[in-house]
C-alpha positions in Angstrom: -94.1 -161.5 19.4 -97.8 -162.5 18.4 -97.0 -160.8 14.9 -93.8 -162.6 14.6 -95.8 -166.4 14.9 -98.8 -164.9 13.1 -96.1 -164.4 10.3 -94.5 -167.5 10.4 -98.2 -169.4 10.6 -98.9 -167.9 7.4 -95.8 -168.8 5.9 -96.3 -172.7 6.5 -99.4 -172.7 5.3 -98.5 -171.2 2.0 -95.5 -173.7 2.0 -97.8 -176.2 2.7 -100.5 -174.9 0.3 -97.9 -175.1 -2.3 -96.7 -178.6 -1.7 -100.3 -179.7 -2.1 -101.0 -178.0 -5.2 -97.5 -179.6 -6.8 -98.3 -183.0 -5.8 -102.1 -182.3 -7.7 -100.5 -180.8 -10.3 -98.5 -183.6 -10.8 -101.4 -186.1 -10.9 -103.1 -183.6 -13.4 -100.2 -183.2 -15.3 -99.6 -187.4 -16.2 -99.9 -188.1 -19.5 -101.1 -191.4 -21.0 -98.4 -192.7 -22.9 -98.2 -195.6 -25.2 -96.2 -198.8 -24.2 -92.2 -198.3 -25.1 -91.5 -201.4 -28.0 -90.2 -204.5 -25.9 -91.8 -203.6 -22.3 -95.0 -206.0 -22.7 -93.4 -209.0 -21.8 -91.3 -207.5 -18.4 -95.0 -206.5 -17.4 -96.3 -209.4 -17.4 -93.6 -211.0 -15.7 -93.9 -208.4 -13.2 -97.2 -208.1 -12.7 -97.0 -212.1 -10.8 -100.2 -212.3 -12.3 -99.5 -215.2 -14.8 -103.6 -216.3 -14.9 -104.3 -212.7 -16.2 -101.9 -213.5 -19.5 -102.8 -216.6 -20.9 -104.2 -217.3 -24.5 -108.0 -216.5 -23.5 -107.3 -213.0 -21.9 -107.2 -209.9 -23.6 -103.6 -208.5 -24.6 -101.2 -206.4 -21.6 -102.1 -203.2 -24.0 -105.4 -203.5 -22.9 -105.4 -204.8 -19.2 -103.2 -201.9 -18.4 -102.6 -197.9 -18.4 -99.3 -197.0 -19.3 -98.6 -192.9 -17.8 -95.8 -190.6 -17.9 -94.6 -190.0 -14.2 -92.1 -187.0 -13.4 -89.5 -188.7 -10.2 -86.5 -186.9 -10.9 -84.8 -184.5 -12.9 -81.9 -186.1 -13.9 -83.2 -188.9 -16.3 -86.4 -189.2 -18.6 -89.5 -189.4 -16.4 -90.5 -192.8 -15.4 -93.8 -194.6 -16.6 -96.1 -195.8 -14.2 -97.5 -198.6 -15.4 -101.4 -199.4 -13.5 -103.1 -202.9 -14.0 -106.9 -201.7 -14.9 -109.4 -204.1 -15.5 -111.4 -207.9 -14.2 -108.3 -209.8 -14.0 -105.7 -207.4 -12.3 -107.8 -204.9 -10.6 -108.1 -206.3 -7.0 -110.4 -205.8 -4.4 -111.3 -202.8 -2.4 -110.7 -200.2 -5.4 -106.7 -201.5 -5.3 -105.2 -202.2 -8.5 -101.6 -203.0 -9.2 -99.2 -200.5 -10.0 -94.9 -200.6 -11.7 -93.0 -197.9 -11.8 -90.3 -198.2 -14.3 -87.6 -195.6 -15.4 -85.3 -195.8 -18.2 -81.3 -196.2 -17.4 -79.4 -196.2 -20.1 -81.3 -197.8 -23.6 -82.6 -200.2 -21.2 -86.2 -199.9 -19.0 -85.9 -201.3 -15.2 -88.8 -202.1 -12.8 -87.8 -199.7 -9.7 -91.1 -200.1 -7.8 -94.1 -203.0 -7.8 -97.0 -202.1 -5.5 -100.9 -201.9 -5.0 -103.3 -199.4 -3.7 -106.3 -197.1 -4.6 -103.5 -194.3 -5.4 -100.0 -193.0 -6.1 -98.8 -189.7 -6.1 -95.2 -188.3 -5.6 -93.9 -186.1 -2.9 -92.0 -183.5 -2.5 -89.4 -185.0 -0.2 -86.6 -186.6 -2.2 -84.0 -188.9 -1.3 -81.1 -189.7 -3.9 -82.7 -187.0 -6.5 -85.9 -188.8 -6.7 -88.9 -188.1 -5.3 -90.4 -189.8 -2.4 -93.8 -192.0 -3.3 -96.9 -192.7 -1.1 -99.0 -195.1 -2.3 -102.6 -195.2 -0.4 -103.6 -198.8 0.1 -107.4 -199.0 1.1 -108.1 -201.7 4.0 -112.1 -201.3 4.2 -114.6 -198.5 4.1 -113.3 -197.0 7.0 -109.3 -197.9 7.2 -106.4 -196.7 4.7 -102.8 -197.2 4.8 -100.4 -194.6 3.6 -96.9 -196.5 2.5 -93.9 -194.0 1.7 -91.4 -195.4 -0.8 -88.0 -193.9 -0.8 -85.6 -194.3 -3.8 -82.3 -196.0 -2.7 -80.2 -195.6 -6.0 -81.5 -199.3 -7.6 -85.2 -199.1 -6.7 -88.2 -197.8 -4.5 -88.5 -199.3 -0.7 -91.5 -199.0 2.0 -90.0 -196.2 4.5 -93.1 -195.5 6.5 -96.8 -196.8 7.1 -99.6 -195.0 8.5 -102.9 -195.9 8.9 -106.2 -193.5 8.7 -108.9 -195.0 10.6 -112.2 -192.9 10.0 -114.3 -193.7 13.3 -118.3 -194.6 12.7 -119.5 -191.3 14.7 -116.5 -188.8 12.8 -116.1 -187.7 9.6 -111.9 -186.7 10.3 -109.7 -189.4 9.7 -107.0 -190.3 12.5 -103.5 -191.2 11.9 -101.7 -193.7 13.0 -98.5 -195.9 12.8 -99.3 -199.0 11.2 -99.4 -201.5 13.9 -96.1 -204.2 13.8 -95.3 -202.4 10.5 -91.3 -202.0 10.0 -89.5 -200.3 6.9 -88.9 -203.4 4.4 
């Protein structure tokens, strides 16, 4: 019996070893891309960042980084758009981030968020992947958001909330206090 559970402890943690390594192999594996013809002027739209686009400030090329993002097999892989920079960047080492996927001959925001990183998971829902997007509150607080794809675009599922207590140096989890799936 104690061989049996030692067996199937092992075999989660591989599982579980292998789910991390695809999800950091996936953030190895994005490729800068450049900016598909037509696509600067939806970015700044959706960016709701109009200040950052007048006249005096630099051009979309260079306020943002425009990566290749594997979500699903089915289509092309999506580009994940990140707002780098003074005027876009925020605060707290959050910056902007759009997800856009190609349907047809046409390119479609399916996801406008901000946090210090995205990443997909291996979860999917509707043949995308599930996204988390880590949102930092303070030096000591982040907040985990998990997007699910619901055939039209990406929508908050699940918040958590890793507190790191002054005397610890392991994070706890928590649900997001009064958070409900958007």
């Amino acid at each position: 019996m104690a061989a049996g559970r030692a067996i199937g402890v092992a075999l989660i943690c591989v599982w579980s070893c292998a789910l991390a390594m695809n999800a950091l192999a996936q953030e190895e594996e994005r490729k800068p891309v450049s900016l598909p013809e037509g696509l600067a002027g939806q970015i700044r739209k959706d960016f709701e960042v109009e200040a950052c686009f007048q006249e005096d400030q630099p051009a979309v090329e260079k306020q943002i980084k425009a990566e290749e993002l594997v979500l699903t097999t089915t289509t092309t892989a999506a580009l994940l758009v990140t707002g780098v920079g003074d005027c876009l960047a925020g605060a707290a080492d959050n910056a902007p981030y759009l997800i856009y996927a190609k349907f047809g001959n046409n390119w479609r925001k399916i996801l406008r968020t901000e946090g210090e990183a995205i990443r997909p998971l291996p979860a999917m829902h509707n043949g995308w992947h599930d996204v988390e997007v880590s949102f930092r509150n303070s030096r000591s607080e982040s907040l985990l958001y998990t997007y699910r794809f619901n055939k039209t675009d990406y929508r908050a599922e699940a918040c958590e909330s890793l507190v790191t207590p002054g005397n610890s140096s392991q994070p706890q989890r928590k649900a997001c206090p009064g958070w409900k799936a958007k």
